[in-house]
N, C-alpha and C positions, 0 to 999 in steps of 0.2 A: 452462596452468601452474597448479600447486597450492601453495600457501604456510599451513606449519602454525604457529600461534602458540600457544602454552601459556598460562594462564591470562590470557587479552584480557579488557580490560573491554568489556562491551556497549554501555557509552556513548559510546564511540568510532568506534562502528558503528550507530548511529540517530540520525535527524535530532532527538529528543527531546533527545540528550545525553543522556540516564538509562540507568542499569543498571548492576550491578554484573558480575562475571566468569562466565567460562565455565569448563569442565576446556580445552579445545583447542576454537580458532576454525580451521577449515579454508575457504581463499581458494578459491573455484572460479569459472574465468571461462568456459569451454566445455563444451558438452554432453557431451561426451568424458569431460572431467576432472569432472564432476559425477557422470554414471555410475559412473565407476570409483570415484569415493571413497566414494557409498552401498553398492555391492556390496563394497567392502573394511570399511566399516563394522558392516555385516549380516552377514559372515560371520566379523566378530570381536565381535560382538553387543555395538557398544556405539549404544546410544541418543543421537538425535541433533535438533536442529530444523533448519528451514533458516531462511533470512533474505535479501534482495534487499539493496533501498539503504538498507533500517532504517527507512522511513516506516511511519506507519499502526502503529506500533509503539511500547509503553510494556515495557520490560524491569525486574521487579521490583531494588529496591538491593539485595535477596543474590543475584543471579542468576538463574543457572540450572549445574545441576547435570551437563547432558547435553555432549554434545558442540556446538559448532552449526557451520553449513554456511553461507556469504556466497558468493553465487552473482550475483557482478557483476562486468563486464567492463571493465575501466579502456578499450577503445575499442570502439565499436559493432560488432557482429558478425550484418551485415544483407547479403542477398542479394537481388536482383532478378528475375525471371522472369515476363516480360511483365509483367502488369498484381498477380502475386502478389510480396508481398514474406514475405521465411522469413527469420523474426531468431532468435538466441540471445535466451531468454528472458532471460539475463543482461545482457543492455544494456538499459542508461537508456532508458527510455519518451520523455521529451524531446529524446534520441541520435534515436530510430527519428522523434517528428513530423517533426522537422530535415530528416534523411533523404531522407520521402516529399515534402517541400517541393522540395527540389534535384533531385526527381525527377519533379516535375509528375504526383503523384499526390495526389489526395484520400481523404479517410475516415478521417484520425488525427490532423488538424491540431488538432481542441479539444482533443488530451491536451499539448498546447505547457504548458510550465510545471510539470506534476504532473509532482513528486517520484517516485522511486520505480523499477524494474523494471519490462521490456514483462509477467515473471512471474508478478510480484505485480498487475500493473496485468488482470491475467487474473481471477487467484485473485479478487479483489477486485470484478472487473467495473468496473473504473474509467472515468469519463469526465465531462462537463460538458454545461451546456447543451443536454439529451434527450439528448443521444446516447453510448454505449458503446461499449467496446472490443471486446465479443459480436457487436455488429452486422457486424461486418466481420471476424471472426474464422472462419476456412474450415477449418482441421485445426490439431494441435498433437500433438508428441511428450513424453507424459506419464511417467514413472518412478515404481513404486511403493517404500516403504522398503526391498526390495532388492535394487533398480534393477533390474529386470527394467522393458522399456522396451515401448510400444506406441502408434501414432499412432491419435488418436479425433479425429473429427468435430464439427462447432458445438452438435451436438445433446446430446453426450455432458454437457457441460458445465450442461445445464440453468440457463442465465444467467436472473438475475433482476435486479430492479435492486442496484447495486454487492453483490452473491451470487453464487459460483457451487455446483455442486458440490463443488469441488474443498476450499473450509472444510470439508468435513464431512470427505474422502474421506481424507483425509492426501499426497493423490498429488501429484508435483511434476512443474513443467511446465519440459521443458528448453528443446523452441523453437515456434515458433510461425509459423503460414502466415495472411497477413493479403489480402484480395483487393479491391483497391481502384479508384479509376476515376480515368484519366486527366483532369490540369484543366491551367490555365495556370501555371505556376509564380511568375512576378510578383502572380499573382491569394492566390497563396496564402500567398506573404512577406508579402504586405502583409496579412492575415489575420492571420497568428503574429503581427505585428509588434502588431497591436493585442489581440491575446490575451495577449500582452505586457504589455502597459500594464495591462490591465485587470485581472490578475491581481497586480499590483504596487500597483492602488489597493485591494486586497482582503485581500490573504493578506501574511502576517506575510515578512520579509525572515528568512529560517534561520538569517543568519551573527549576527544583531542577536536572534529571536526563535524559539529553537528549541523546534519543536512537531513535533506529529505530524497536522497539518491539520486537516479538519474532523472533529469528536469524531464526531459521531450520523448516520445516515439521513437525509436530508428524510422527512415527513411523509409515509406513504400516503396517496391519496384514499379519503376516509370518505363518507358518505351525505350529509354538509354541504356538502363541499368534493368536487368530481369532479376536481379535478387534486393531482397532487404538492405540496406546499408547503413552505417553506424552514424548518428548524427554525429556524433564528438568530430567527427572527421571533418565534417560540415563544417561548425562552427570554429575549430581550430584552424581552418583554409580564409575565414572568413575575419579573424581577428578576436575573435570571439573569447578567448584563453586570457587576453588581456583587460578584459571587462571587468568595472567595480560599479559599485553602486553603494554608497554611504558604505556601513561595515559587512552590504552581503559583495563573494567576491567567487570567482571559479575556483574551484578545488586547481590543484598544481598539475596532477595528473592525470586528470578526467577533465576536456571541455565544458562535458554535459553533466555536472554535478555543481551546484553551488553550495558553497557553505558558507557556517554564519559567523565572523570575523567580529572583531571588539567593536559595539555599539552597535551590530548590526538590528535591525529594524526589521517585519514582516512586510514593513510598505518598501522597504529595500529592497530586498527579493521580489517582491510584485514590479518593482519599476527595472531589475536587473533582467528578469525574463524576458520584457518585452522587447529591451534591447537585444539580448541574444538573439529573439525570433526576429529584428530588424534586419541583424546584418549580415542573415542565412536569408533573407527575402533579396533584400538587395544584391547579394552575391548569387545567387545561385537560381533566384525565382521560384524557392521553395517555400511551401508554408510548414510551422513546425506544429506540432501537436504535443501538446504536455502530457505527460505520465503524471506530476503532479499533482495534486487540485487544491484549490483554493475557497474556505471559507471565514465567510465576515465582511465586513465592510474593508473596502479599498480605495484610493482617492481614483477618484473617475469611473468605478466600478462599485454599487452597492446589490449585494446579494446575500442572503446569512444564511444558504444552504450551500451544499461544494456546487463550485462549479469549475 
């Protein structure tokens, strides 16, 4: 089912709450209906982005100009095959943990909680706790801008940590084949149940504190340090926890979370990052890498695709 809206505002469709309008917001909830709208789009050549559940997402206050694409499924749209499960990339990433829990499967129970598309949770290389979404990731049916479709392999995707590919490539991913291993299913409620918890002592409540999660990369290991390290740590050494900017402001108990506070603005948060990555440059001589991204125009930055 396809659903075309004329000038939607984008804050209505990302967890940030920020952004101003589109030209047309087109609802895609099925592979089917996703194809079809980029190959109708392409060959009336109008320029377009797409967009999952709007996490991970800061949409500038004059928009964007293009058309965009919301490629999320109001009910999870997941298939079983033995031990392979093949979802529409448009269902909720938290839809699909759920899912393989009732199904006494393992390998996607740490994505319990994160916001967002199994999609975007691709595009992104999303996960928690060492482990990603790539690890268990077996083939996926990708769409280029127009929708010409073709299924590629774990490899194709070149995952790094939360990178894949596909940032650079512009390609979209309609569904996805995830290959996992049977476990106990009580063994594994009871896992979500405290993944749960623990995520609720950490990360900002959306409906009270709308963000876009955590801002930057963890730390690569450097020649000092041989493991990954937590940026929050960075920037809370660094002053960083006391940083505002007009109404965007750090969450209380996450450094590396901003959210969006009364009046807050998306040129707020564009000018609060930069700060942050300031005075983790200046302290520490580290450079940060945003998890992030940013689309539309920005003062001192014009771009209307993510960047």
């Amino acid at each position: 089912m396809m659903k075309h809206i004329p000038n939607a505002r984008l804050s209505d469709y990302t967890t940030f709450q920020l952004g101003g309008p589109c030209s047309c917001l087109i609802e895609c909830q099925s592979p089917d209906d996703l194809q079809k709208t980029i190959a109708t789009l392409s060959k009336n050549k109008t320029p377009f982005i797409l967009i999952g559940g709007g996490s991970n997402l800061v949409v500038s206050d004059s928009g964007v100009t293009t058309a965009v694409i919301r490629y999320l499924s109001e009910e999870p749209l997941i298939e079983r095959v033995g031990n392979e499960v093949i979802v529409s990339a448009s269902t909720i990433l938290d839809d699909l943990a759920l899912f393989c829990v009732s199904e006494g499967l393992t390998g996607l129970n740490y994505t319990t909680g994160i916001p967002g598309t199994v999609g975007g949770a691709v595009v992104g290389n999303a996960g928690a706790w060492g482990k990603q979404v790539g690890d268990v990731l077996s083939s996926a049916v990708i769409l280029d801008k127009s929708g010409n479709s073709k299924q590629v392999d774990r490899s194709y995707f070149a995952f790094q940590y939360r990178h894949s590919h596909l940032k650079e490539s512009d390609e979209i991913v309609a569904s996805v084949s995830f290959t996992l291993t049977p476990a106990d299913p009580l063994v594994l409620a009871k896992e979500r149940s405290e993944i749960v918890k623990l995520r609720a002592e950490k990360h900002p409540d959306l409906t009270r504190f709308p963000c876009a999660g955590s801002f930057f990369r963890n730390i690569e290991p450097t020649p000092k340090a041989d493991r990954r390290q937590v940026t929050g740590g960075f920037l809370e050494d660094a002053g960083g926890k006391h940083l505002k900017v007009g109404g965007a402001q750090i969450f209380e108990k996450h450094a590396n979370i901003i959210v969006k506070g009364p009046g807050c603005t998306a040129q707020d948060v564009f000018d609060l990052h930069l700060q942050m990555m300031k005075v983790v440059k200046d302290k520490f001589d580290l450079q940060l890498n945003r998890e992030v991204r940013f689309v539309g125009d920005f003062r001192d930055h014009k771009h209307e695709g993510f960047w």
